[in-house]
C-alpha positions in Angstrom: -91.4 -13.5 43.7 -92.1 -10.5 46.0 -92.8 -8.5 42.5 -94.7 -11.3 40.8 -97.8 -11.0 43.5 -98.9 -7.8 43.6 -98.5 -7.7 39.4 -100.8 -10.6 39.8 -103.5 -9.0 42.2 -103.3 -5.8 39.2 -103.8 -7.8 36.8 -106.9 -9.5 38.0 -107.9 -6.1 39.3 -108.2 -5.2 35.7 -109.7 -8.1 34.2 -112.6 -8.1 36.8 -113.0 -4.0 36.1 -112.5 -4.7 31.9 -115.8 -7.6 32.9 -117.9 -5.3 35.0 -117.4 -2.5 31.9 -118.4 -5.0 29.2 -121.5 -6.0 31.5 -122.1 -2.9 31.9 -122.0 -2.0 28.0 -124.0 -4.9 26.6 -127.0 -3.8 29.7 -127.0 -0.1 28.9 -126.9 -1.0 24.7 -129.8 -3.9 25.7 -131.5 -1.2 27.7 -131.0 1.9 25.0 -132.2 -0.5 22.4 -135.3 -1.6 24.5 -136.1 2.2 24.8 -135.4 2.9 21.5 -138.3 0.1 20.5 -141.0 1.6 23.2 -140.5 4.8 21.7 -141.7 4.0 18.5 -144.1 1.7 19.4 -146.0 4.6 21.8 -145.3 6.7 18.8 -146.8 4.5 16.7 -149.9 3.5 19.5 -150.1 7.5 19.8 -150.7 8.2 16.1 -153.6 5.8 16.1 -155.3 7.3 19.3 -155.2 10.6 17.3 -156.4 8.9 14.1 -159.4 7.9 16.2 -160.1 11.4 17.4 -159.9 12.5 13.5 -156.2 13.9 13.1 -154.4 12.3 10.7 -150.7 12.0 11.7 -147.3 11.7 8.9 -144.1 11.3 9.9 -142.5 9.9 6.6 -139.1 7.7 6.5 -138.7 7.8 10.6 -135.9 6.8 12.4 -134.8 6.4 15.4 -131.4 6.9 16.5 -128.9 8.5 18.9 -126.9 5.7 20.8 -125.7 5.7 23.4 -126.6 8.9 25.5 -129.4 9.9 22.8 -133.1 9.4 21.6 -133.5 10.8 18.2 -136.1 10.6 15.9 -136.3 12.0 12.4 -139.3 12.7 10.3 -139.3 14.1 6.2 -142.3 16.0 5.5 -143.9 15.5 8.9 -147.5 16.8 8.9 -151.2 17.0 10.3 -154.1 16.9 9.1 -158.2 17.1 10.2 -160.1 14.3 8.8 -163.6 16.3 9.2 -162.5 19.8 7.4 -159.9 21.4 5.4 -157.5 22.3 8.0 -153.7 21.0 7.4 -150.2 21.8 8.9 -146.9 20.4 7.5 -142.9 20.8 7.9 -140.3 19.9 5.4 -138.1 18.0 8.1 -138.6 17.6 12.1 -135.8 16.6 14.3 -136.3 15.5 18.2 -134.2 14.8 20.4 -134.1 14.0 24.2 -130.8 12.5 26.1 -131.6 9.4 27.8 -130.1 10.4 31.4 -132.9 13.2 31.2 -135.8 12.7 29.3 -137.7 15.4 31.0 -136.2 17.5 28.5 -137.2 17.5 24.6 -135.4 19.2 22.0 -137.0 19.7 18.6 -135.6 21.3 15.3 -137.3 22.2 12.3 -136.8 22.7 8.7 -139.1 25.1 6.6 -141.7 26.2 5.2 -144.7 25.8 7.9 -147.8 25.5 6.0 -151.2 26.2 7.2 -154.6 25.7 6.4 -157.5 26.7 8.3 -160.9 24.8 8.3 -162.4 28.2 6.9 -159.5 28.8 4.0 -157.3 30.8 5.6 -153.7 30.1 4.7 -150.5 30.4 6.6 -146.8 30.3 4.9 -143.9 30.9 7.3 -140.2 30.7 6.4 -137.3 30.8 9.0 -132.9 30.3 8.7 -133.7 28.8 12.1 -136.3 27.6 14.6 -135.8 25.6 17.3 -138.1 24.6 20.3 -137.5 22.9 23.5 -140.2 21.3 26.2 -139.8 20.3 29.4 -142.0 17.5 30.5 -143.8 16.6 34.0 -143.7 13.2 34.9 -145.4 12.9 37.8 -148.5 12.3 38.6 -148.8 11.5 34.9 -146.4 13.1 32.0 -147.9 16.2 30.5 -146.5 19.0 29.1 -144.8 22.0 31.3 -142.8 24.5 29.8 -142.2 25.1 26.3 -140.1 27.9 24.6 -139.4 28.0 20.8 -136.7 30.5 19.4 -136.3 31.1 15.4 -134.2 33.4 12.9 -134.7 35.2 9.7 -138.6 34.7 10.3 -141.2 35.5 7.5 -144.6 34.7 8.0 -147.7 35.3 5.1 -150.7 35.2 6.3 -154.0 34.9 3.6 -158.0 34.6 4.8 -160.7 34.7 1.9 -161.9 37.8 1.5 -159.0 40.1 3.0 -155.8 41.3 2.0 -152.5 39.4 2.5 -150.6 40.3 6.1 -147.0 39.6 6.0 -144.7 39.8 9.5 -141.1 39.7 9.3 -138.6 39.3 11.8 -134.8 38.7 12.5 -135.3 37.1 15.8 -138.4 35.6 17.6 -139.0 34.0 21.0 -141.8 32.1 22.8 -141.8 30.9 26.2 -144.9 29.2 27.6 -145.6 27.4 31.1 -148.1 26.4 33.2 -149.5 29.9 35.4 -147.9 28.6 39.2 -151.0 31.2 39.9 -153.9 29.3 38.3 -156.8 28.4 40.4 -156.8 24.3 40.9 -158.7 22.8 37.8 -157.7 25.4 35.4 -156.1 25.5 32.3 -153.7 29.0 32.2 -150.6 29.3 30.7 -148.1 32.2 31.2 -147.0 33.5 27.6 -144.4 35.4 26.8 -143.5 36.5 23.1 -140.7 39.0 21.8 -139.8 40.1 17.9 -136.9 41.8 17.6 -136.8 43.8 14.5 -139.8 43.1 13.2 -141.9 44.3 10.4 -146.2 44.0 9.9 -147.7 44.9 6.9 -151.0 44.4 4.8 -151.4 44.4 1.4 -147.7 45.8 1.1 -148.4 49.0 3.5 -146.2 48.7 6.4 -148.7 49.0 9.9 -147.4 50.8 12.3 -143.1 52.4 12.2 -141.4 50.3 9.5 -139.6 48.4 11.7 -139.5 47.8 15.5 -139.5 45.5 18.6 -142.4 44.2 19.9 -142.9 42.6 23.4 -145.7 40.6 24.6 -145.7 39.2 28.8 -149.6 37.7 29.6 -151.7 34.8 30.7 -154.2 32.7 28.4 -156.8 32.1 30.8 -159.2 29.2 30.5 -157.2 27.1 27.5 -159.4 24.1 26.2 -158.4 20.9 26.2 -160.1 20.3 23.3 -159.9 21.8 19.8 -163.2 22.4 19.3 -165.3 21.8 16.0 -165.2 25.4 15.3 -161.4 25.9 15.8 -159.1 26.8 18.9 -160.1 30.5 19.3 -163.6 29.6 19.2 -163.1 26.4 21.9 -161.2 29.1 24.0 -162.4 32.9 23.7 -165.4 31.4 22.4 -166.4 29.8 25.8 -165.5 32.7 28.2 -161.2 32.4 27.9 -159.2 35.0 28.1 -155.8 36.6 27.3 -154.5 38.7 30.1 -151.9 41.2 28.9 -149.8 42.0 31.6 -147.5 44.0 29.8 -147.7 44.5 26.3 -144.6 46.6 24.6 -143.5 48.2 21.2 -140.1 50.2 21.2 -138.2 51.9 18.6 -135.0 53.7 19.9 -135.6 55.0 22.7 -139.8 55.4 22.0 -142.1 52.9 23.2 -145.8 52.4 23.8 -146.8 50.3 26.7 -150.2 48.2 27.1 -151.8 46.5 29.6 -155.6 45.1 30.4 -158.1 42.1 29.7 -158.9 40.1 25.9 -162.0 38.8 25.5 -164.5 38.0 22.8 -168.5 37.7 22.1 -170.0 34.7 20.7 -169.6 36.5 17.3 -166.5 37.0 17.1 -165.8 40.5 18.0 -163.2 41.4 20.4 -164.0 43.0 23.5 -160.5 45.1 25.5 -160.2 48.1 27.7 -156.4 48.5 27.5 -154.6 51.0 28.8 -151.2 52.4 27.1 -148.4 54.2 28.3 -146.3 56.3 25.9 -142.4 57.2 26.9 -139.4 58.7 25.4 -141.0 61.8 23.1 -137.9 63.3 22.9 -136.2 60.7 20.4 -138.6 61.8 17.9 -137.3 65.3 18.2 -134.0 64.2 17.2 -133.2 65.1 13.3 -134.5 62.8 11.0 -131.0 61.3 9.9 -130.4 60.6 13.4 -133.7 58.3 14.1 -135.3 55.3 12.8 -137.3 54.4 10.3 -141.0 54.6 10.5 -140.7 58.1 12.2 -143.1 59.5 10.8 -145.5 57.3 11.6 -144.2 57.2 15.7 -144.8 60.8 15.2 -148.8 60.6 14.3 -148.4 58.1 17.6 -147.0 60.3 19.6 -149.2 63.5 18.9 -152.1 61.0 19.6 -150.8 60.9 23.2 -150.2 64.3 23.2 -153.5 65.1 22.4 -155.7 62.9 24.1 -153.3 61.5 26.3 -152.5 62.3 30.1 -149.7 62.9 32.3 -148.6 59.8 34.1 -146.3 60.4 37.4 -142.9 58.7 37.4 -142.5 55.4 38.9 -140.6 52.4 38.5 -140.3 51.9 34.9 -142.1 54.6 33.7 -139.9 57.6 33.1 -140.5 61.2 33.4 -142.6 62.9 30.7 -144.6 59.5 29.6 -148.3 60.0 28.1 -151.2 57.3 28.6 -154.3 57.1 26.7 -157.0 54.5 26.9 -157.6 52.2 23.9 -161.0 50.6 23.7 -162.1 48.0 21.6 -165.8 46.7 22.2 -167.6 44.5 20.1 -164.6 44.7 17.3 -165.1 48.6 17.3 -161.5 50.6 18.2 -161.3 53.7 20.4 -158.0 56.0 20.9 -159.8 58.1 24.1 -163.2 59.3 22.3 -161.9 58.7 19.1 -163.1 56.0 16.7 -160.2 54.6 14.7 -161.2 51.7 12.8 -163.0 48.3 13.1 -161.4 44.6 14.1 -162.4 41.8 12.2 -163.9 38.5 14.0 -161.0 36.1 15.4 -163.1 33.5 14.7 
């Protein structure tokens, strides 16, 4: 009998904790199935808001999926599209994905090609072996967006505008990070971004710009973002109305040569590009190395390099800036490109 009560106590022990788990179950599958509804309903209520502004939203055979610990929507051939104008951008297949227990984090995956079309016919064709993008979200006061980083693989990139050759990038590994400026002035729309291409390639019309192939880093603040597209396209709405892209530090490396930049982007109501930068050349002896021991592109790096040697001055060491590095100012005003004195070629409107 002794043995019998506490068996007893056990066993209802367990059948109240085997209850309090079903309870549990069938609230958290009611609740994940209540979420999964309001998620495609503000999808949905957030298409239409967008098809009044003139975008015309596709996300083809969606569905919504993921229990119990997941929100996952999928999309085929996912794109956007202006209503007024030409300009177009589609995927072949979006994946999203946020986990329930922390929805202030958004996880996207997408399938290739990227096409682009520009309200003024330029084109845009990019292919990638993997791009992935993930955004963390605000809540409070009211959800908006707050930082966003995309990485990708294998990336090629074909860019076409009426009238000019084609420009082709490749790379083997790109990143993007992007997040409100903690620095910008209350009211303001700046965004820190931060870009890198790793082995990366830039031609036009099949003639390589620049060494053949090399890294490229890109650390700077986009002062002044819209809100608002703009009827004459984003980099109208931003440089267009006084914006700006601060480049903090701007860097191209190949081996152990790289050119440093820094200074202001701005742009005229035309178009034409407007930047004092300042660049910093380091590590001339690689270049002296024999050919079979350096990179590719060298001779190029070395028409660089005698640029800074010419023009250039002598900048003191410092932190990060070794001993022997060059600097030369590069000028662009009004689309019209300066090495020192030297005119070196013209820049086409960005808009």
């Amino acid at each position: 009998m002794d043995d019998a009560a506490p068996a007893s106590t056990i066993g209802r022990k367990l059948t109240i904790l085997m209850l309090v788990l079903a309870v549990v179950v069938i609230g958290w599958t009611g609740g994940w199935f209540w979420l999964k509804g309001e998620v495609a309903r503000r999808m949905d209520d957030q298409i239409s808001r967008l098809d009044g502004r003139g975008l015309i939203v596709r996300c083809l055979d969606r569905t919504v999926s993921g229990w119990p610990f997941r929100i996952d929507i999928d999309c085929s051939d996912p794109s956007l599209t202006q209503k007024a104008g030409s300009a177009a951008l589609s995927f072949k297949h979006l994946r999203v994905t946020t986990l329930v227990y922390n929805p202030t984090l958004v996880i996207a995956e997408f399938d290739g090609p990227l096409q682009v079309t520009g309200q003024t016919g330029e084109t845009a064709s990019v292919t990638w072996t993997q791009l992935r993008a993930s955004l963390g979200l605000t809540l409070l006061p009211t959800p908006k967006p707050g930082r966003l980083a995309i990485a990708g693989d294998g990336l090629v990139a074909n860019v076409m505008r009426p009238g000019s050759p084609e420009a082709k990038l490749e790379a083997t590994h790109v990143e993007l990070h992007a997040r409100q400026s903690p620095d910008a002035a209350p009211g303001s729309n700046d965004v820190d971004l931060v870009v890198t291409l790793s082995a990366a390639k830039l031609s036009v019309a099949n003639h390589s710009l620049g060494p053949e192939i090399a890294d490229y880093g890109l650390d700077s603040v986009a002062r002044g973002l819209p809100s608002e597209r703009g009827e004459g396209g984003f980099m109208k709405a931003w440089l267009g109305s006084g914006g700006s892209l601060v480049v903090r530090k701007g860097r191209m490396s190949v081996g152990g040569f790289s050119i440093d930049a820094s200074g202001p982007v701005t742009a005229n109501a035309d178009g034409s590009v407007n930047a004092p930068l300042k660049l910093i050349a380091s590590g001339f002896a690689t270049l002296m190395q024999p050919p079979a021991a350096t990179m590719k592109g060298r001779n190029e790096l070395m028409g660089l390099a005698t640029v800074f040697t010419l023009f250039g001055k002598s900048v003191p060491e410092a932190d990060g800036i070794p001993a022997g590095s060059r600097s030369v100012d590069l000028t662009i005003e009004q689309g019209r490109i300066k090495f020192g004195p030297t005119g070196v070629g013209h820049l086409p409107p960005v808009f």
